[in-house]
Residue, then its C-alpha position, 0 to 999 in steps of 0.5 A: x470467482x474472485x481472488x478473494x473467493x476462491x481462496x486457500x488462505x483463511x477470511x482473517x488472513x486475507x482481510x489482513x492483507x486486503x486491509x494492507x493494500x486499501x489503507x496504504x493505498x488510501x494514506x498515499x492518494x491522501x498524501x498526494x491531495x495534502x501536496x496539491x492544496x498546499x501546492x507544496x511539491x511538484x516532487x514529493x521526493x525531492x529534498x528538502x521534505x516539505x509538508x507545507x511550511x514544515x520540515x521532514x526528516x528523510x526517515x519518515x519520507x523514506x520508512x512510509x516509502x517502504x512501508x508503502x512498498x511492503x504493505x501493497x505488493x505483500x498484500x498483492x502477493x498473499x492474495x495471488x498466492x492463495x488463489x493460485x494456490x487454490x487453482x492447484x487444488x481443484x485442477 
């Protein structure tokens, strides 16, 4: 059985977190690719925050960071959580 098979939490609950990790993980490896065709960075995090000829402002690098950081390992978590959880609840 999987994380998400054996499971406390309920289907929309762990769609939600599911969703967090796949589509944050999806936005960033779609960021790195825009960096390397523009061939504008060999650090993303480096300043100035560049996005081709474009100027980024420091909140935007910096809130997608945390957002990014938020979305992957709380989503991680409820999923783990669940299963280990559910673990407790047959054993």
């Amino acid at each position: 059985m999987g994380l998400l098979h054996q499971n406390i939490f309920s289907d929309l609950v762990l769609f939600w977190a599911s969703f967090a990790v796949v589509v944050f993980l999806g936005v960033a490896l779609f960021t790195y690719l825009v960096h390397a065709i523009l061939k504008d960075t060999d650090n993303q995090f480096r300043k100035p925050f560049v996005l081709g000829k474009y100027r980024l402002p420091s909140f935007i690098v910096h809130g997608g960071m945390i957002l990014l950081i938020v979305a992957e390992i709380g989503g991680f978590s409820i999923i783990f959580l669940g299963y280990i959880l559910s673990l407790k609840m047959v054993g």
